[in-house]
Rosetta silent file (secondary structure, phi, psi, omega in degrees, C-alpha in Angstrom):
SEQUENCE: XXXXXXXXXXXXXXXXXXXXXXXXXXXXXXXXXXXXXXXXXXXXXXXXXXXXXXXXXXXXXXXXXXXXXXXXXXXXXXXXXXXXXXXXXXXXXXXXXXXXXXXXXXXXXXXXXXXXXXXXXXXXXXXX
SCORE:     score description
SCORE:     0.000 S_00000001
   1 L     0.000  -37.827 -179.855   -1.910   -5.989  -12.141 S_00000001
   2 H   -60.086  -35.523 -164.945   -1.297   -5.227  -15.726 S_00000001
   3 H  -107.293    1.206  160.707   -3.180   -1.928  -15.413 S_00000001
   4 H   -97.850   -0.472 -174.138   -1.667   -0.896  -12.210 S_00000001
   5 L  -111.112    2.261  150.623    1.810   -1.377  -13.512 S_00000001
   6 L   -63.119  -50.098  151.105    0.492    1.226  -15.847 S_00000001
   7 H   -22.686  -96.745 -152.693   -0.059    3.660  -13.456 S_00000001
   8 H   -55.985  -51.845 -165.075    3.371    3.413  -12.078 S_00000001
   9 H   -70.068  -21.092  165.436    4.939    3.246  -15.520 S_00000001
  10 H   -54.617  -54.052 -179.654    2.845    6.714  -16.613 S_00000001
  11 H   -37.433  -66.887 -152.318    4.580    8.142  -13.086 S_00000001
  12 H   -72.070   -9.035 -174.381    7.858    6.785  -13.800 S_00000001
  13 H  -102.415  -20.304  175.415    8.139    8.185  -17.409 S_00000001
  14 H   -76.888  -43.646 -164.484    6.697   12.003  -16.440 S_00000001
  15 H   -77.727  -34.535 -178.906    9.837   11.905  -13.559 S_00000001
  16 H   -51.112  -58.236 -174.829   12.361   10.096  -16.279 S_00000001
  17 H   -63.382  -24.950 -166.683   11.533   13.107  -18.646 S_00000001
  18 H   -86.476   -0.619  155.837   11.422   15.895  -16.163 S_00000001
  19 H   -59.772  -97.376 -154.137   14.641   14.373  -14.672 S_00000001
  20 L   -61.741   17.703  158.593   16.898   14.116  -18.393 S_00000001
  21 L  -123.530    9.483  160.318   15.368   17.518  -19.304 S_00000001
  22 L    56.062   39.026  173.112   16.343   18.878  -16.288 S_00000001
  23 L   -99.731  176.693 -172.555   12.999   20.867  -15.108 S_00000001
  24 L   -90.852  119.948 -171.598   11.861   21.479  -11.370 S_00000001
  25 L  -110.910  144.933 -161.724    8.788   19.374  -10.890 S_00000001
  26 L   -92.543   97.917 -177.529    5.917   21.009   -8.929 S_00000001
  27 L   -65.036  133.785  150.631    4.200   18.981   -5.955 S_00000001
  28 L  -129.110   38.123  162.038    0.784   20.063   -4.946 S_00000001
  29 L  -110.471  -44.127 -177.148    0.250   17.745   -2.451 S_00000001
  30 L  -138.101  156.792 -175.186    3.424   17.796   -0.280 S_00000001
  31 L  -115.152   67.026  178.692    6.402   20.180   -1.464 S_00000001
  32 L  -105.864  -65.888 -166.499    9.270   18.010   -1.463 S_00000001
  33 L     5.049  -96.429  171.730    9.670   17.299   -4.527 S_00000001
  34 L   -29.886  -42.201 -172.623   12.439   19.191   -6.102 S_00000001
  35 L   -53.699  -92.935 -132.992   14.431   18.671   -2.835 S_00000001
  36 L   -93.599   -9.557 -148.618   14.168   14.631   -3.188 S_00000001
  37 L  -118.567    2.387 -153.700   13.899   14.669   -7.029 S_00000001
  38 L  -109.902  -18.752 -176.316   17.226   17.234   -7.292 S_00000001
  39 L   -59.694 -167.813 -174.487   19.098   14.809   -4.541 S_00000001
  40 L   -88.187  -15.142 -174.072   22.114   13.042   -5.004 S_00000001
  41 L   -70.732  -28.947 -172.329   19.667    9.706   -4.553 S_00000001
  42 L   -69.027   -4.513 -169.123   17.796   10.471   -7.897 S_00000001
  43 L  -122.551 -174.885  157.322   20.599    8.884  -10.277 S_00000001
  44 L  -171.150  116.660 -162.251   22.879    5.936  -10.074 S_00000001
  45 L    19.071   42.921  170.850   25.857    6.521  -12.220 S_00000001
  46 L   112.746  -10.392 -175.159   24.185    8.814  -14.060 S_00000001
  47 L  -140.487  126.632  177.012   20.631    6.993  -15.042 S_00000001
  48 L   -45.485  143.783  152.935   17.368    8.606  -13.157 S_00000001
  49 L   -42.359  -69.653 -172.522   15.958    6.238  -10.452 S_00000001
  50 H   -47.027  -33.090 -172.578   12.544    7.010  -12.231 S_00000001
  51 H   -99.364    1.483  134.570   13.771    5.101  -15.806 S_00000001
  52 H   -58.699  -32.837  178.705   14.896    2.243  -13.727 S_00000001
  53 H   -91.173  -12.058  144.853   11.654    2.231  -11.928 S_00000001
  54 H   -46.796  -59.461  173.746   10.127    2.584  -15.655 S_00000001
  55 H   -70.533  -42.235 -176.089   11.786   -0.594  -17.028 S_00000001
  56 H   -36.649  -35.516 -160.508   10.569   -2.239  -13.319 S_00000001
  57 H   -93.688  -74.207  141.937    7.068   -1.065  -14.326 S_00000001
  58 H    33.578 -112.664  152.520    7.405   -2.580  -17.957 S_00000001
  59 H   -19.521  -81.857 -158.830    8.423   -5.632  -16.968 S_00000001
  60 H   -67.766  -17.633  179.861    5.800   -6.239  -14.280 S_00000001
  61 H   -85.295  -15.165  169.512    2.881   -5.172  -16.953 S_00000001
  62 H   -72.933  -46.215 -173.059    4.573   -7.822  -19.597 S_00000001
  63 H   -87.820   -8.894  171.576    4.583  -10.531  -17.445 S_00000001
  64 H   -75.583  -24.317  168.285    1.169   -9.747  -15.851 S_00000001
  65 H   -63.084  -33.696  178.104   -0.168  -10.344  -19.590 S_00000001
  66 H   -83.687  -18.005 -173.276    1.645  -13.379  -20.051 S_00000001
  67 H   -85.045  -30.280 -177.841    0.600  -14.669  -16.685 S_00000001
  68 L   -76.786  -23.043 -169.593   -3.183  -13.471  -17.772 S_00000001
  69 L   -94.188   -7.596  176.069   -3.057  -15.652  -21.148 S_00000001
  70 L   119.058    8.819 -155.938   -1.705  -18.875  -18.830 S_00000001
  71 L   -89.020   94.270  136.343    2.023  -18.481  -19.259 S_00000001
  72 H    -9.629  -27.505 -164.309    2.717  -20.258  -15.769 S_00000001
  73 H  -107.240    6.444 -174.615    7.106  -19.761  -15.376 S_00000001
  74 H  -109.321  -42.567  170.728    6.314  -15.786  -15.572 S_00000001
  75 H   -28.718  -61.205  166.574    4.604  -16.166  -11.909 S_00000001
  76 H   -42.385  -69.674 -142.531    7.760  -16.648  -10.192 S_00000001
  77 H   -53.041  -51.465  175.060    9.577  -14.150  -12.272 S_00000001
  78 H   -35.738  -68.895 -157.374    6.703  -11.782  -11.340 S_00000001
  79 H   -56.749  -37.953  176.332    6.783  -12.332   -7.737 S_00000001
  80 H   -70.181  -81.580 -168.024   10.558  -11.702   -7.921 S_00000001
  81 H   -30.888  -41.602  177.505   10.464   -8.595   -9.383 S_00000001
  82 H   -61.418  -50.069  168.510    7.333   -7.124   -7.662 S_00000001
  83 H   -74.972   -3.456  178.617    9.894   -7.957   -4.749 S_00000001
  84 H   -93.179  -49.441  177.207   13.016   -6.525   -5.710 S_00000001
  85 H   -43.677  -61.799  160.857   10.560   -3.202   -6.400 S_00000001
  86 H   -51.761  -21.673  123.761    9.481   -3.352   -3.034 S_00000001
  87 H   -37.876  -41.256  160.191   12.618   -3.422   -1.508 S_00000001
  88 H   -63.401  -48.486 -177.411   13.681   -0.672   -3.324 S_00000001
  89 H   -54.068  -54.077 -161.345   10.753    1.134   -2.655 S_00000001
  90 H   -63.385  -38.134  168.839   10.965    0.751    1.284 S_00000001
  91 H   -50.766  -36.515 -162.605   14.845    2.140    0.772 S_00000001
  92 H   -87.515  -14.173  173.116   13.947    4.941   -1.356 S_00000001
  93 H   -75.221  -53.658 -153.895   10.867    5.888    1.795 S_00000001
  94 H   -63.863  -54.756 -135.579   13.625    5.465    4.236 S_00000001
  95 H   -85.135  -49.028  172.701   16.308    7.762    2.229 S_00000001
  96 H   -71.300  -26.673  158.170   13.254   10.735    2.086 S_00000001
  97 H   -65.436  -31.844 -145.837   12.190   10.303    5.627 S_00000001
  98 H  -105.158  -75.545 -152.808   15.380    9.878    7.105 S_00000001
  99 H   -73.902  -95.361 -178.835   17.954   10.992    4.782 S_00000001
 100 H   -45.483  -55.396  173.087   16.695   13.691    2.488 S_00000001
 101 L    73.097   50.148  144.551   13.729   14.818    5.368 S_00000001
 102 L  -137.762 -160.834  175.966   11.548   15.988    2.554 S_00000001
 103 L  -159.420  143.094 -153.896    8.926   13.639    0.433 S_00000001
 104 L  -134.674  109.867 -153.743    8.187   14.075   -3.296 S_00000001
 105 H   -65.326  -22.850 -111.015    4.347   12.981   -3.995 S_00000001
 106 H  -132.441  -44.963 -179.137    5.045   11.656   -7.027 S_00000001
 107 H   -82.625  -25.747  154.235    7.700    8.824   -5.575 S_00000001
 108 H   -29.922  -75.414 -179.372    4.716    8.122   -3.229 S_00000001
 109 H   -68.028  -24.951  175.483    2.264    7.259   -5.517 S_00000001
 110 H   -65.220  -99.178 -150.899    5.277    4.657   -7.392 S_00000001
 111 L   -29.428  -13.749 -179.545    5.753    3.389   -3.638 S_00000001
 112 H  -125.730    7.209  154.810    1.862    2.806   -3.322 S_00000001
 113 H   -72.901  -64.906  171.631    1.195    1.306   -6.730 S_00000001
 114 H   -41.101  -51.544 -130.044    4.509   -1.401   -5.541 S_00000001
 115 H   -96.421  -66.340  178.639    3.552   -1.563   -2.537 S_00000001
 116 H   -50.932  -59.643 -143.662   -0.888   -2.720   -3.818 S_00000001
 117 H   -88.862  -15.793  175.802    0.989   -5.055   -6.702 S_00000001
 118 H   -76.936  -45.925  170.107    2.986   -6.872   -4.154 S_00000001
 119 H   -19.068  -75.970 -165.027   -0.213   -7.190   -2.345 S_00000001
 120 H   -76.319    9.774 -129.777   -1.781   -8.997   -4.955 S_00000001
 121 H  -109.483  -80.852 -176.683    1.437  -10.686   -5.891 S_00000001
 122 H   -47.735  -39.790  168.991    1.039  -12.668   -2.532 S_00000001
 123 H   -51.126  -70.857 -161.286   -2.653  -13.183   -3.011 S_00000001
 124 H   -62.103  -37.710 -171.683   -2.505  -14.725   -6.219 S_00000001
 125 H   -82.437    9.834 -172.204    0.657  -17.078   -5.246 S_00000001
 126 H  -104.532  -63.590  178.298   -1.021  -17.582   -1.854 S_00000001
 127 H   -72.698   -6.584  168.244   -4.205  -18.803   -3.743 S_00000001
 128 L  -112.147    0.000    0.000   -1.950  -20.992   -6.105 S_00000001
């Protein structure tokens, strides 16, 4: 989990910078991007989505370490978070399908890195 919450935190830190430096970033999978990364949805009073989903990402690779060395009380916390992420994620799908009507590959791959660590989220507390 720790090395998929890597992933997502490499993602979320390329979109943090090219969001506060204010460049256009170029999908070459699906061309949404700019569109969904340029909306009114990318901020919340002013601080990028992406460096919220950055501390999110953080977070779930600290406590997947401490949970790997035995720490036991970071399991819950994990489980919460990996669920508050996923809720957020499934909003932020809805708001590009729905909303925006483009999709920015990049917000994808965060949604399918959340989306695999809740997976195992539920495995491992399902197996404890």
């Amino acid at each position: 989990m720790a090395c998929l919450a890597l992933v997502g935190l490499a993602d979320a830190i390329y979109l943090t910078v090219q969001h506060v430096t204010g460049q256009s970033v170029r999908c070459t999978i699906v061309s949404g991007c700019s569109e969904v990364l340029s909306s009114s949805y990318a901020s919340i009073n002013g601080i990028p989505v992406a460096l919220i989903g950055a501390v999110a990402y953080f977070t779930v690779f600290s406590l997947s370490t401490l949970a790997a060395f035995g720490y036991a009380l970071v399991d819950k916390l994990l489980l919460i978070v990996i669920a508050l992420m996923s809720l957020t994620t499934l909003w932020l799908i809805y708001l590009q399908a729905f909303v925006i009507g483009q999709f920015c590959q990049f917000c994808l791959l965060s949604a399918a890195v959340t989306i695999v660590l809740m997976v195992l989220v539920l495995i491992i507390a399902r197996r404890r």
